[in-house]
C-alpha positions, 0 to 999 in steps of 0.5 A, spaced: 194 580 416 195 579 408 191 575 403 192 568 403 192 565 395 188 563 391 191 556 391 189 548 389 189 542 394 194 540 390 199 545 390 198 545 397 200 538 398 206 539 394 208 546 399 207 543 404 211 536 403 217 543 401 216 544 409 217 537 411 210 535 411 209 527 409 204 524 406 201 519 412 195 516 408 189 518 404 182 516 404 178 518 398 180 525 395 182 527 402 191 527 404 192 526 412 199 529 413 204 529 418 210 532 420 216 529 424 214 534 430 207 532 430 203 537 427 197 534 423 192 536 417 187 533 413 187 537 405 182 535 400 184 535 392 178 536 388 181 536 382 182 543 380 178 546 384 181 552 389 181 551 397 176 556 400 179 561 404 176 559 411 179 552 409 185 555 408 186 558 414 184 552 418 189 549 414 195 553 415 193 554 423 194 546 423 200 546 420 202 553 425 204 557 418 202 564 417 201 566 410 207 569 409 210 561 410 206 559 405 207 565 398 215 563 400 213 555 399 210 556 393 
C-alpha cells in the first residue's frame, strides 16, 4: 500500500467534489458528503490543520477510493 498524503480538510472536500461527491450539509467544522450512488462520509475542516492518517484511511474506505484515486484528485 503506498503513503497517503498529507492533505487538509479542505483540500480534501474539494478532491472529493472532483470525484463527483456533493456537499449534503454541514454542522459545526464538519461537511456530510454524498454521492449520487450513495456512498457517504463525514470530513472535518479544521482550519488548516492536516487530516491524520487513520481519518484519512477511514475516509477514503468510505468513499471506496484508494490512495492512488485521491494523489489523481489533487
Amino acid at each position: 500500500m503506498s503513503r497517503l498524503p498529507r492533505i487538509s480538510g479542505k483540500k480534501l472536500v474539494a478532491a472529493l467534489a472532483k470525484a463527483g461527491f456533493a456537499t449534503v450539509r454541514t454542522k459545526g467544522s464538519h461537511f456530510y458528503l454524498r454521492h449520487q450512488d450513495g456512498r457517504a462520509t463525514v470530513v472535518p475542516v479544521h482550519g488548516g490543520e492536516t487530516l491524520g492518517p487513520g481519518l484519512l484511511s477511514q475516509i477514503l474506505r468510505d468513499c471506496e477510493l484508494s490512495p492512488e484515486d485521491l494523489r489523481r484528485l489533487l
